[in-house]
N, C-alpha and C positions, 0 to 999 in steps of 0.2 A: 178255302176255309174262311169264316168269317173273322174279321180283325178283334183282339180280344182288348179292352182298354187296360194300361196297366194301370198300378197302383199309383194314388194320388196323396202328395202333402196335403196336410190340412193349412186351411186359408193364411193362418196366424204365421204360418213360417215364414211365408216371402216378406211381410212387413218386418217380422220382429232382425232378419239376418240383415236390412236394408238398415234399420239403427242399430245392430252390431258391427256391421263397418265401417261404423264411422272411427272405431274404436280401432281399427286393423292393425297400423303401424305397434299401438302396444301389445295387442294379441300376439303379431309376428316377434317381437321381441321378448316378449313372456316367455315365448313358446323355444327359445331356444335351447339346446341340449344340454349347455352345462349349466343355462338354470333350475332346470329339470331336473338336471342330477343333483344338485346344490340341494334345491329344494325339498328332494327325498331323502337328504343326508347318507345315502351313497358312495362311500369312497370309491377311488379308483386300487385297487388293491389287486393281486395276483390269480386271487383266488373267484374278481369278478370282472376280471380283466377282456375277457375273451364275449361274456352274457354282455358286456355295456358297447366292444366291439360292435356285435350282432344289432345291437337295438337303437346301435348311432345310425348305422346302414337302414334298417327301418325306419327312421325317424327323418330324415334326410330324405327318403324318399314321401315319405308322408309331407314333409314341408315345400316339396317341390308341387307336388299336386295342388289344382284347380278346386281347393275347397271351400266351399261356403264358409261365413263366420262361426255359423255354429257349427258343421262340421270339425275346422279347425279347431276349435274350443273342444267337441267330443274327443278327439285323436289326441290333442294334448292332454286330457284327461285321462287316456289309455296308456302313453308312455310313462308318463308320471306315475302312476298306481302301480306300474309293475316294477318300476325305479324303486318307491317306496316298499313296496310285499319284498323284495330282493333284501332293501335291507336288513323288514322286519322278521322273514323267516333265518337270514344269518344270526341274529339276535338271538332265537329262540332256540338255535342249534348251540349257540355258545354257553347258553345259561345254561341248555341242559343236553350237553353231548349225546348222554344215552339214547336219545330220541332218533337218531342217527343211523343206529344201529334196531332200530325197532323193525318188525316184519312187518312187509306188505304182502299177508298171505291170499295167492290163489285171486288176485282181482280177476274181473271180471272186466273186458270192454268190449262195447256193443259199437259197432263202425257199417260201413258200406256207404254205397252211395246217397247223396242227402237227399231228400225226400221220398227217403224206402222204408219210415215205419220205424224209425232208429231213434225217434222220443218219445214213440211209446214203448217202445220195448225196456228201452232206459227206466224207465218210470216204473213199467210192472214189475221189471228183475231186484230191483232197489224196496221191491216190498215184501221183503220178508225175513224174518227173528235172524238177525245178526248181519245181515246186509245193507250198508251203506252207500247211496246215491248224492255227492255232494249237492247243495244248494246254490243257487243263483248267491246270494249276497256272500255264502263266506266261498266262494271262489272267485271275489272280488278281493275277500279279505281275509284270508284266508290262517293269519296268524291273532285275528281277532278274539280276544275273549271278553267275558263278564260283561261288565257295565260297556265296555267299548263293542262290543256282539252286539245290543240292543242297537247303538246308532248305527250301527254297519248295514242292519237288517231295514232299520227307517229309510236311510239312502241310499239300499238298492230297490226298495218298494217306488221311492220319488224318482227314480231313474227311470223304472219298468212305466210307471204312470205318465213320464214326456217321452218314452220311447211311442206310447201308444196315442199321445195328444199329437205328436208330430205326423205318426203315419199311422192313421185309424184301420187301415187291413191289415196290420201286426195282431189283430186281437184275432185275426182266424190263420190269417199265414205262418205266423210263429208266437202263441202266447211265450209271454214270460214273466217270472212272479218271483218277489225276493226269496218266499219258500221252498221253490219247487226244485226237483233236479234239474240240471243244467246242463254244458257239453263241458267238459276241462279243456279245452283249448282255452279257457280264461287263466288258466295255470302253467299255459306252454307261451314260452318267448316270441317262438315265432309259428305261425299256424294258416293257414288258407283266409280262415274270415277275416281276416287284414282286407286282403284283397275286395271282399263282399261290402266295403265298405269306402274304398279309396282304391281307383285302376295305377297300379304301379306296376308298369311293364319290367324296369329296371331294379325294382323288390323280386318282383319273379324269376328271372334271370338269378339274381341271387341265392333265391329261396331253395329253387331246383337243385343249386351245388351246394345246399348245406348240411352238414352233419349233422340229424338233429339230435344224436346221440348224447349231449352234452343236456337238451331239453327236457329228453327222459328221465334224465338222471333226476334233475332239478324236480321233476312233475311228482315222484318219488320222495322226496324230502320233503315237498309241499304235504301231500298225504300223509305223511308221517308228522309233521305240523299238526294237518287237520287233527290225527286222532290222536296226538299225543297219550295219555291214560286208556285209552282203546286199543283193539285191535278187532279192527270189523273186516267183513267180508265188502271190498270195493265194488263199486259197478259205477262203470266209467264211461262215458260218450264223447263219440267226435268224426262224423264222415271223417274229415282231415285224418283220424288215424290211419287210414288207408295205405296212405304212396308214405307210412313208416313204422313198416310193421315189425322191419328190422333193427329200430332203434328202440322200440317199442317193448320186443322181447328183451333185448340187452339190459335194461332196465327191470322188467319183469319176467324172468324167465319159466314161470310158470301160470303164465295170465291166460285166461279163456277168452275166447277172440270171437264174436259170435258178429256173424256178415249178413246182413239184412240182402232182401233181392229183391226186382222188380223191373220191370223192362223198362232202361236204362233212355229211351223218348219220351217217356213220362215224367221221369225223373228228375231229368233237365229240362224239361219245359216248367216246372212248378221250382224246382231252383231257380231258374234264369231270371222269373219271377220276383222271388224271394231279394235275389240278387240288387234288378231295377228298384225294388222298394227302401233295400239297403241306401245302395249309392243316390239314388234324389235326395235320403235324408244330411247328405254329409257335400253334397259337390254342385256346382253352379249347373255341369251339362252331363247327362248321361249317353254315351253311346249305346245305342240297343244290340246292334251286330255285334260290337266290340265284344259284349257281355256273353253272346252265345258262343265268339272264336274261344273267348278265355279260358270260359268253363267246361268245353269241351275237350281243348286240350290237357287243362286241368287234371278232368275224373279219366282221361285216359289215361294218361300216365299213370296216374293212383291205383288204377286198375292194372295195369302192368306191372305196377314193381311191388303189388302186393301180391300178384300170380307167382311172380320169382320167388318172394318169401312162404308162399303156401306150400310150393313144390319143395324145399328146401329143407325148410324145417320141421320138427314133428311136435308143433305145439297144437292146443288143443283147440282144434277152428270146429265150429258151428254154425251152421248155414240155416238161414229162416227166409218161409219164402214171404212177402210181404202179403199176398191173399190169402196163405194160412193165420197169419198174424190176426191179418183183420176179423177175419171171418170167428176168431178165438182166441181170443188174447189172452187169456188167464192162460189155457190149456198149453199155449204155445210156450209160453214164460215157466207153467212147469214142469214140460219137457225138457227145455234150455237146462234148468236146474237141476232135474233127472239125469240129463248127459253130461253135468259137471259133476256128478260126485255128491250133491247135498239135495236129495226130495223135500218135498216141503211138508207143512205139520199141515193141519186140517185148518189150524188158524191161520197158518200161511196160504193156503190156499184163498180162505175166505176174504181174507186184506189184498190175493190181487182180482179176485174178481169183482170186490168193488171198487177198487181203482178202475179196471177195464170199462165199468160204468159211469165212467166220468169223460166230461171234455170240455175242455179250457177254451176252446175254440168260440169267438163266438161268431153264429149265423155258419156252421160246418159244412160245405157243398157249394158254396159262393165263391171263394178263390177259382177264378178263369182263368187259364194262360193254354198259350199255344207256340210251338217251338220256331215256327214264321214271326213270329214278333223277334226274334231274335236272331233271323237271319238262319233257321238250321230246318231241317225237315226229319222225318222219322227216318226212309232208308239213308240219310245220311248218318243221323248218331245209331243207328243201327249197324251200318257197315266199321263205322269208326271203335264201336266194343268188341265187333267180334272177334274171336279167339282171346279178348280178356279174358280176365276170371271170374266176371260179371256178366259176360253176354247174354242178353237176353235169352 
């Protein structure tokens, strides 16, 4: 098969990171945890004792990594924001307790493996009378309002605009817009796209024995933030829900769980992708094999311990195959909504069929990748799914 090139920095990064190291020693020192914590005005308290545990372990591990200056400058930015959203959604629960005790009824989360069609689907099911698909910027900020909303929304637009000046294939590989729906893993502590960003062998190691029951919990009160004076119908994204479907429910015990398909060599070949474009933007050297062992082991396990919770439990799962999808997107999204209990209006219909008529993507059919760039072949992640709950 022919070699496919992967995704390429634009010019401006390798100068602009060579005069941001000159800076490094105070970057490293900025970047340490308890000024981090300091700086988000975060106490150490009982009650977030265990959430600053977890994220010194990520953070630690993040600090040890091989990252470029601006890399480290982004991941410091990541710890930080969540430091801060931790204190400002305790705030928000103190001033008004009731909020606490608010429903999160019948969400909706859209999962399976990542690149099966699970941001559009996200995007159709979030379009209609009383359904809610968070935004890119307030699940950055998520206890944001009023006048402080307007700049939250400007600084995730300037963010989305140097995600796409540093690596120009993000505009077809993964748009992103302060507007649009987004994945909530930007509201969960700890989550896979760590990884897609910075290779922590020893985050992972971690990652796999942690409870993320605690996560849930929290991703739950973040929602109940968000709608405060509301109460909408959620619709929620994040491959990563996958390998936690059972922390997932414990938190939502009546959430509709709808599993995108797709034959699983595809799938990871355009992740593996996604992946290398991530990691150049944030690390001096990318390993290509590294990238397809990772991911591989990754979505198989997620694939397995979401088989265990399908057979287990009788919550309400929904399988989409990802060529139905394509081929009818509206129809697909109001069938989903048909099998959960709420048909749509005739207006709702109309608002996702012209969503369906949209794409963010620019130049659609241009992203190349091949699973040999990455050290994998098809009978290989072929044999490695089968008897998941994803196999091809």
């Amino acid at each position: 098969m022919t070699e496919t090139a992967g995704p390429r920095l634009a010019r401006w990064v390798g100068p602009a990171n060579a005069v941001l190291g000159l800076a490094d020693p105070v970057l490293r020192a900025s970047s340490r945890f308890p000024v981090l914590q300091r700086a988000a005005g975060l106490r150490t308290t009982d009650e977030d004792a265990a959430f600053l545990d977890g994220l010194r372990v990520l953070h630690e591990h993040i600090q040890a990594a091989d990252l470029t200056p601006m890399g480290r400058i982004a991941m410091r930015m990541e710890v930080g924001r969540r430091l801060a959203n931790r204190r400002r959604v305790r705030e928000v629960l103190r001033t008004r307790p009731e909020i606490a005790a608010a429903p999160v009824p019948r969400p909706v989360f859209v999962t399976g493996l990542p690149r099966t069609g699970t941001s559009l689907l996200h995007g159709l099911l979030g379009h209609r009378t009383g359904a809610r698909a968070p935004m890119f910027w307030e699940l950055l900020h998520p206890a944001a309002r009023g006048a402080e909303a307007a700049g939250r929304r400007f600084s995730a637009r300037m963010l989305a605009g140097l995600y796409y000046a540093m690596m120009p294939a993000m505009r077809t590989i993964h748009p992103l817009a302060a507007t649009e729906p987004e994945e909530c893993v930007f509201l969960l502590p700890h989550n896979g796209v760590h990884l897609t960003r910075v290779p922590m062998p020893g985050y992972r190691d971690w990652y796999d024995a942690h409870d993320f029951t605690p996560d849930y919990a929290y991703l739950r009160q973040q929602l109940q933030v968000l709608q405060r004076d509301e109460t909408p119908r959620w619709v929620l994204k994040s491959p990563c829900h996958l390998g936690h479907l059972d922390a997932l429910l414990t938190a939502f015990p009546d959430a509709v769980i709808v599993t995108t398909r797709r034959d699983p060599a595809v799938a990871l070949a355009s992740w593996c992708s996604f992946c290398e474009a991530t990691l150049r933007m944030h690390n001096h050297r990318v390993d290509l094999a590294e990238i397809g062992r990772t991911w591989l082991d990754y979505w198989t396990r997620a694939a397995d311990r979401a088989g265990t919770v399908r057979a287990a439990t009788g919550a309400h799962m929904v399988d989409v195959d990802y060529d139905d999808l394509v081929a009818d997107p509206a129809g697909t999204a109001a069938a989903i909504w048909e099998r959960a209990g709420a048909p749509l209006t005739a207006a709702d219909r109309d608002a996702l069929t012209a969503f369906a008529g949209r794409d963010r993507r620019r130049a659609p059919g241009t992203h190349r990748y091949t699973l040999e760039r990455y050290g994998l072949d098809e009978e290989k992640v072929r044999a490695a799914f089968a008897g998941t709950s994803l196999a091809g």
